[in-house]
N, C-alpha and C positions, 0 to 999 in steps of 0.2 A: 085319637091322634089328631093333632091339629091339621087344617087343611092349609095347603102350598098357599090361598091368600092371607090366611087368618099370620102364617109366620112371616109373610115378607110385611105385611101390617105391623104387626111387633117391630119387625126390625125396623122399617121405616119410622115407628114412634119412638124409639132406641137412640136411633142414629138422627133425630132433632135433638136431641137431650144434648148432645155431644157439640162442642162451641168452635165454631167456624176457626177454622186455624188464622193466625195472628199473621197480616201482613199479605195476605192468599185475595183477598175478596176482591183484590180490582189487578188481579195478574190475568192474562189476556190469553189465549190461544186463539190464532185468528182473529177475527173480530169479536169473540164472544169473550167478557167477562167470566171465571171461574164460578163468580155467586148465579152467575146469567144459567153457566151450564146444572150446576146444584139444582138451580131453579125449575127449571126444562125439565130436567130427569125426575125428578121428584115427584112433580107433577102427572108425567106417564104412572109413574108409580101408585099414586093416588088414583089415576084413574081406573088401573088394574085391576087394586086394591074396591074401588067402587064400583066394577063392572064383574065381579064374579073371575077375575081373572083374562079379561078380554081387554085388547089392543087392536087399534083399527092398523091395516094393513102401513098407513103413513106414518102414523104414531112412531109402528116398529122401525121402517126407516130411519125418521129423526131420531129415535131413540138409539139404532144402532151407530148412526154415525156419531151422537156428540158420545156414546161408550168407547169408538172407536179413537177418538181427537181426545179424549181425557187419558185414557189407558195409555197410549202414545207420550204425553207429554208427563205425565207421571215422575218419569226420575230426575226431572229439571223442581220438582218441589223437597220443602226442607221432612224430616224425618216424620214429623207431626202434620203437616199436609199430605204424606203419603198414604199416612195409617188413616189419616180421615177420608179420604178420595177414594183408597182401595174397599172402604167397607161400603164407600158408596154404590163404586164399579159390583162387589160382588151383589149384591140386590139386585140391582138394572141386570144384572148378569142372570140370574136367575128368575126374574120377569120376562126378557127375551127369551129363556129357555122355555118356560111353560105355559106363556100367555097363549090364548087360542084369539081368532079371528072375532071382531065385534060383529054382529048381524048388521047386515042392508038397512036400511030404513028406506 
């Protein structure tokens, strides 16, 4: 059985495959661009994904707040921005669930 990184990896290489919804990339919550938040999230994702499943305690912060400002703003997008946002949300959703604490340096 695959391990909880190896699958949100998959889905993170999945869910690049999948073409930025039409007209979505410079719609705004807050000051943050929507491609801004993709970007952001994505990134904690990759780093999950390259740390054996660890998120620095700040990481998890920013990461739960822009899932918190995305998931919020969600039913003001069109039918195909929902479907691609929510498979975003469920990933980050499941990174926050199982990431554990990165070590001290």
């Amino acid at each position: 059985m695959a391990s909880m990184v190896e699958e949100i990896t998959k889905r993170y290489e999945d869910f690049l495959a999948i073409p930025f919804p039409a007209g979505h990339r410079t719609k705004t919550i807050g000051d943050k661009t929507l491609a801004l938040y993709q970007s952001e999230m994505l990134g904690y994702v990759i780093s999950y994904s390259n740390t054996n499943g660890a998120l620095g305690s700040r990481q998890k912060v920013v990461l739960t707040k822009d899932f918190n400002d995305l998931k919020k703003a969600l039913p003001e997008f069109s039918k195909e921005a929902q479907e691609y946002f929510q498979e975003l949300l469920s990933i980050v959703e499941v990174v926050l669930h199982t990431a554990h604490d990165q070590p001290q340096l």
